[in-house]
C-alpha positions as CSV (number, residue, x, y, z in Angstrom):
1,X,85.1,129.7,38.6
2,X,83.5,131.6,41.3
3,X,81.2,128.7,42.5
4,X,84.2,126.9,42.0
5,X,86.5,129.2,44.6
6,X,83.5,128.8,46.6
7,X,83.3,125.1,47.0
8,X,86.8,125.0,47.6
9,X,86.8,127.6,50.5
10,X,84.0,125.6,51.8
11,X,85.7,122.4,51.8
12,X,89.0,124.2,53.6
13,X,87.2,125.4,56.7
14,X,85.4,122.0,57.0
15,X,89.2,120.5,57.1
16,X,90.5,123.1,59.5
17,X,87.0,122.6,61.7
18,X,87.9,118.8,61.8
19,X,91.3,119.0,62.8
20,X,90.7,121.8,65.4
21,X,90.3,119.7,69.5
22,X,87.4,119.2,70.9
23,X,86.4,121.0,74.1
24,X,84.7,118.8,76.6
25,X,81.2,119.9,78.3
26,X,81.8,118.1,81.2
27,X,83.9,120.3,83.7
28,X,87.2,119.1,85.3
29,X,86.1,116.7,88.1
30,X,84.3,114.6,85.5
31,X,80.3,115.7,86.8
32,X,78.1,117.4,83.7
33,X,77.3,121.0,84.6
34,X,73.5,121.5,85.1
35,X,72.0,124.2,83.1
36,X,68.9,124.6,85.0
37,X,69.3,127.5,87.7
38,X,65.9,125.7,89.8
39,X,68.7,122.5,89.9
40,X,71.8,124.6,90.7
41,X,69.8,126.5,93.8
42,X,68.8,123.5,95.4
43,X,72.1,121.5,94.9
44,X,73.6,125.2,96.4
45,X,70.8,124.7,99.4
46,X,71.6,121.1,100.0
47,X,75.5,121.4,100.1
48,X,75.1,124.2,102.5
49,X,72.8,122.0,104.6
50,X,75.2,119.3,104.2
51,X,77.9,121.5,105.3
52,X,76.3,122.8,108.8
53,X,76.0,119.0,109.3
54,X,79.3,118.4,108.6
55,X,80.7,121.0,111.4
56,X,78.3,119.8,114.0
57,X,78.9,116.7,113.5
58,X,82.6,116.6,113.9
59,X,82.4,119.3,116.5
60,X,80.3,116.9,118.3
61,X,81.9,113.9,117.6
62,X,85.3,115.7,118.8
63,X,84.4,117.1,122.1
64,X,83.3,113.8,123.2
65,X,86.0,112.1,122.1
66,X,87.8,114.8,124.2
67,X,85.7,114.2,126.7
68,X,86.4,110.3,126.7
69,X,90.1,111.1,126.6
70,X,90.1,113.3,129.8
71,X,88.2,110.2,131.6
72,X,90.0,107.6,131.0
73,X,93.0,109.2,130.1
74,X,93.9,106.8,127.5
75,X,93.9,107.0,123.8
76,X,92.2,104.2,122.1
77,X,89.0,104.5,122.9
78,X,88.6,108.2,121.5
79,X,90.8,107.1,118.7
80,X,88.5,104.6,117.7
81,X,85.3,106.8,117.3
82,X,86.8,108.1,114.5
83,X,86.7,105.0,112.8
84,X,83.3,103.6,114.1
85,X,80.9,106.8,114.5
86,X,82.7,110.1,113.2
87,X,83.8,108.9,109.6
88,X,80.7,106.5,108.6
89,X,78.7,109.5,109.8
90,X,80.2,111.7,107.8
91,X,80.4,109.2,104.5
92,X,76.6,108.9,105.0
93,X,76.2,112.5,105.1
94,X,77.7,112.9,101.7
95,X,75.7,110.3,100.4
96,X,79.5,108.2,99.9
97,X,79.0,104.2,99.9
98,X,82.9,102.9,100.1
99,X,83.5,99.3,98.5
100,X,86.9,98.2,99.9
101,X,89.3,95.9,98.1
102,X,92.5,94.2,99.2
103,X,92.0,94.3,103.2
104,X,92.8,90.9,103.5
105,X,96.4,91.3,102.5
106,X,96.6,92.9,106.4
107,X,97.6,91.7,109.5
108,X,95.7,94.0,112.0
109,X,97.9,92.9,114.4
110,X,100.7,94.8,113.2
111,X,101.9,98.0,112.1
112,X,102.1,99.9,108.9
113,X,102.8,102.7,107.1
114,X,99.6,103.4,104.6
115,X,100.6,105.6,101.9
116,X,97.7,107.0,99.7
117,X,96.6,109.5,97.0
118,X,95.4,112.4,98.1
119,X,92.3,114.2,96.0
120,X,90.1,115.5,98.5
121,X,89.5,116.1,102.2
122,X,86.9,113.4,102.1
123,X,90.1,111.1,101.8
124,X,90.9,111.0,105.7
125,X,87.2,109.8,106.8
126,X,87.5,107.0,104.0
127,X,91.1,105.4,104.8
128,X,89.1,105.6,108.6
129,X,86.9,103.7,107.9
130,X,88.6,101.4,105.4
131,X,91.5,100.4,107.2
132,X,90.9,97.1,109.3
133,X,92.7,99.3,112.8
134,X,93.0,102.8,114.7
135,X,95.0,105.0,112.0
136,X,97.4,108.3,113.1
137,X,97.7,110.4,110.2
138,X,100.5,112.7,109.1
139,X,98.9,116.3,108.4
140,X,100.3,119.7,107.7
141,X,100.9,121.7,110.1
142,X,98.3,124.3,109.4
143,X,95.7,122.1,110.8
144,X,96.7,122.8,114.2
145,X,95.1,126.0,114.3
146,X,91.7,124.7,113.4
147,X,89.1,124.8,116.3
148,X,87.9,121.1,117.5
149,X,90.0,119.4,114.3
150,X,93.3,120.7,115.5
151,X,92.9,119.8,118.8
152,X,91.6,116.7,118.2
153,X,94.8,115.7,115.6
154,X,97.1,117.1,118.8
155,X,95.4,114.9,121.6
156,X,95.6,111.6,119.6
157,X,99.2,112.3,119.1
158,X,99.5,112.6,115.2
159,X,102.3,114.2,113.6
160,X,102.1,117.4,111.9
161,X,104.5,118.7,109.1
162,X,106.1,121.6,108.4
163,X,106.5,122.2,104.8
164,X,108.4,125.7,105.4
165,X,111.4,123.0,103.7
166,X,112.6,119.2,103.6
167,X,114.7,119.5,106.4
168,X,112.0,121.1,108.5
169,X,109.6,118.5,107.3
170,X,111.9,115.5,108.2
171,X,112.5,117.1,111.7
172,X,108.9,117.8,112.1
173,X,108.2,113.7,111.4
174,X,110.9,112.5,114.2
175,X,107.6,111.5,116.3
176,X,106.7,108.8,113.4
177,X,109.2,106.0,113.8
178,X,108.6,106.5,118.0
179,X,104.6,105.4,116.7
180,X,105.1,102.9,114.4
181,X,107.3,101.2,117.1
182,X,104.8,101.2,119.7
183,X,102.8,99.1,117.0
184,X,100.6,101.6,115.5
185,X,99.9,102.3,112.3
186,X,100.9,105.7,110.3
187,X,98.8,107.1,107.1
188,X,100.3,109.6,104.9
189,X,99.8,111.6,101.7
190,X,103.0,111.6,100.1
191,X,102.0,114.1,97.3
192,X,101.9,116.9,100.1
193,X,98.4,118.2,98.8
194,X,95.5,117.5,97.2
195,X,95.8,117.0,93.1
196,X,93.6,119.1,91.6
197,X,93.2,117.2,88.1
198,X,93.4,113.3,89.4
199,X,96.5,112.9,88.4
200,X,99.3,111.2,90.7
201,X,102.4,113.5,91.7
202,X,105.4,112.4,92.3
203,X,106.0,110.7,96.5
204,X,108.1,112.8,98.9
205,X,110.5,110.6,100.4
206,X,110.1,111.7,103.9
207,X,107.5,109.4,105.4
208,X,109.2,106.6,103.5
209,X,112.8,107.8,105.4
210,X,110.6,106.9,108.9
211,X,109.2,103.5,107.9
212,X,112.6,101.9,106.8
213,X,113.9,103.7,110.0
214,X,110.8,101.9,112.0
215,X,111.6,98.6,109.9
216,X,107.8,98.4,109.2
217,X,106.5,97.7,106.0
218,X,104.6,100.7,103.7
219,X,100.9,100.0,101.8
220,X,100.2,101.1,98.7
221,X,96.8,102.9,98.8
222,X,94.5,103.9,95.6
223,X,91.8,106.2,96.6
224,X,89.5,106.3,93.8
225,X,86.0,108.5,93.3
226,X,87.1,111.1,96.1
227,X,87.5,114.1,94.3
228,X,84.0,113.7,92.1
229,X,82.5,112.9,95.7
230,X,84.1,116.2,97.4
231,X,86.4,118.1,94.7
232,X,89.2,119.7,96.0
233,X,87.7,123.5,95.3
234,X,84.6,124.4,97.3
235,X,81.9,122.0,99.0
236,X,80.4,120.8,96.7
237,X,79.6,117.3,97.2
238,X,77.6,114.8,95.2
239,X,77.0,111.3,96.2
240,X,78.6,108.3,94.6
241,X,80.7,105.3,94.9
242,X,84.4,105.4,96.4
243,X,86.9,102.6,95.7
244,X,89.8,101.5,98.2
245,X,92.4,99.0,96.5
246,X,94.9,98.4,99.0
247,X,98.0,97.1,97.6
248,X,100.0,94.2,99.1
249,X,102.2,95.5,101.8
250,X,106.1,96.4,100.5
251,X,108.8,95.3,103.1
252,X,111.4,97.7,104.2
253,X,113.5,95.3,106.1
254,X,117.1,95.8,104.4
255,X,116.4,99.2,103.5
256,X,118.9,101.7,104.3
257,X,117.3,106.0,104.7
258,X,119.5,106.3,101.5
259,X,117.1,104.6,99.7
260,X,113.9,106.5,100.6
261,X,114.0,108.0,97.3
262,X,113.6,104.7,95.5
263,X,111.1,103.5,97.4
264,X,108.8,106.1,97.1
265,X,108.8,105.8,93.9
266,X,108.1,101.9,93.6
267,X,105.0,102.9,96.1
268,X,103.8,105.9,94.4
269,X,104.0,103.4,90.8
270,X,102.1,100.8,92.5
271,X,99.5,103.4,94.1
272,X,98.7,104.5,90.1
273,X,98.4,100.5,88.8
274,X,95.6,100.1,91.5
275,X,94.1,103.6,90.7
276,X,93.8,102.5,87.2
277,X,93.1,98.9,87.9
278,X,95.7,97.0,86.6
């Protein structure tokens, strides 16, 4: 009887053992964790390397695009180095290569309202470079008091948002539909911050209210590889592949503000069937 008790016991915690979850080694952003301290120490010295590089190069990159602004007292020129020198610079740095797909549903000639996923702070470099013109992005409004990058966002004339509420937030983006008129382009992160776990949040409908006001179309975006690149906590960056799928552009001619709600929802369901590749 007592071996017998035994073997049942036995067999009862190897039932509750199976049926208990399994915890994942792998930490949250999907990279394994390395053991080895000698690894960890120079992954610590090499992100802190790559971080210096990353402050003098935009604060380089910045001052003459400053510089080039106060010269010729025109816009585009300065804008553009983002696009062509700042960003690639940077992607390189990290050790990023970006595969874009989808950039021929665009007419460069006209202007859109990009509206992307937002994992990382790597993301505004890569929709940069990846989108076929000069982009002017919609930012919070804490960025202004950043040395170089707030003055930089202020000279180019891109829009920044106060959360303190919506209606602040709507006020703060009156500037957009002025933009998008004058045939630039508009990129946005209707989440409102960076998701920590990958995972797609629901759109605010603000920058959606200032396209259909603008009459311009809105582009589903699908950042993908971002936040295993550069996670949202810390610097700690690890090269890889990043994936742009740019979605086919969604008109807004017809549209009335009422229906910014809707609308950002049809984007923000199209943004998660290119994240996941359907």
């Amino acid at each position: 009887m007592a071996i017998r008790d035994a073997a049942l016991r036995q067999c009862n915690s190897c039932r509750i053992a199976a049926r208990r979850p399994v915890t994942s080694l792998s930490p949250p952003d999907g990279r394994t964790r390395h053991a080895n301290p000698a690894v960890r120490a120079a992954w610590a010295v090499f992100n802190a390397a790559q971080l210096a590089f990353t402050l003098l190069w935009s604060a380089g990159g910045i001052t003459v695009a400053l510089v080039m602004l106060a010269l010729t007292r025109r816009q585009a020129a300065p804008l553009a180095m983002a696009r062509w020198f700042w960003a690639p610079g940077l992607l390189r740095g990290a050790g990023a290569r970006v595969e874009v797909e989808g950039a021929d549903r665009l007419d460069p000639t006209c202007a859109y309202v990009f509206a992307s996923n937002h994992q990382s702070m790597i993301d505004v470099p890569v929709l940069f470079l990846a989108m076929p013109a000069p982009l002017r992005f919609v930012v919070k409004r804490e960025l202004r008091s950043v040395p170089f990058l707030g003055w930089y966002i202020a000279a180019m004339g891109m829009v920044f948002v106060d959360r303190a509420g919506q209606r602040a937030a709507v006020r703060s983006m009156r500037r957009v539909p002025e933009i998008l008129r004058a045939g630039e382009s508009v990129a946005c992160f209707p989440e409102g911050t960076r998701s920590r776990d990958g995972t797609i949040r629901p759109f605010k409908g603000g920058p959606f209210a200032m396209a259909i006001e603008a009459g311009v179309p809105v582009v589903p975006v699908a950042l993908i590889g971002t936040g295993r690149i550069l996670p949202p906590q810390g610097f700690r960056v690890r090269p890889g592949v990043i994936r742009v799928r740019i979605g086919r552009p969604i008109p807004t001619t017809g549209l009335g503000v009422k229906q910014r709600g809707e609308l950002a929802r049809r984007v923000r369901d199209e943004v998660e069937r290119l994240y996941v590749g359907a």
